[in-house]
C-alpha positions in Angstrom: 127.6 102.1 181.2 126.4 102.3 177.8 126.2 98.1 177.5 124.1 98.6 180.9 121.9 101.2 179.2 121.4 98.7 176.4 120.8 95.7 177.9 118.2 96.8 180.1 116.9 99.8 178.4 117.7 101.9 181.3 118.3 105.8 181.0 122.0 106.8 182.2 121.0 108.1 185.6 119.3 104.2 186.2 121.9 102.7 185.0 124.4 104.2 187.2 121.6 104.0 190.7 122.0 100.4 189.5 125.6 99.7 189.2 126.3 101.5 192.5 123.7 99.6 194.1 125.0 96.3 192.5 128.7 97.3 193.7 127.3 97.6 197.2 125.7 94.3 197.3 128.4 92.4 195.6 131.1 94.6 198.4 129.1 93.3 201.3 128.2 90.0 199.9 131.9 89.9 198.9 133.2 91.0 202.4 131.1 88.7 204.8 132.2 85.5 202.9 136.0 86.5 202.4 136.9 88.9 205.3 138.2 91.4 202.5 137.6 94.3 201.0 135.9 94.5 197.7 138.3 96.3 195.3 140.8 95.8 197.3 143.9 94.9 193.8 145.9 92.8 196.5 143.0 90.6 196.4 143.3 89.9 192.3 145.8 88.2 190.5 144.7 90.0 187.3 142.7 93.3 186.5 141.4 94.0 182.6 139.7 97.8 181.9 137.2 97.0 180.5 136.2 100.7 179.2 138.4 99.5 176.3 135.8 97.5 174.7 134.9 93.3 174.8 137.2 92.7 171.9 139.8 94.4 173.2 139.4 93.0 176.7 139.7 89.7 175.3 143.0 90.3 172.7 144.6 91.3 176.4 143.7 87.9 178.0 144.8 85.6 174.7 147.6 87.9 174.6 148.4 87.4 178.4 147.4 83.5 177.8 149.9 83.0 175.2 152.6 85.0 177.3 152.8 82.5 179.6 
């Protein structure tokens, strides 16, 4: 949220109308092309949390990367 906030100078409460509002686009966007449900993990072959921070994010994918 707080990347949001930044980005687009938008108080918490806009930022949060706008990120629910995104996740319902994308979800029916998402749905009519794929006949699936958004957020659905079946549907992903890999899921990073984010919350953690971009650097970390990305030390989990190299680290998954060089797992393989």
């Amino acid at each position: 949220m707080k990347q949001i906030m930044k980005a687009y100078g938008d108080s918490e409460h806009k930022a949060q109308k706008n990120v629910k509002q995104r996740t319902a686009s994308r979800s029916s966007y998402y749905r009519s092309i794929t006949r699936k449900e958004w957020g659905d993990v079946h549907n992903y072959d890999i899921v990073i949390d984010s919350s953690a921070g971009v650097e970390k994010s990305v030390d989990m994918i190299m680290n998954m990367i060089a797992d393989k």
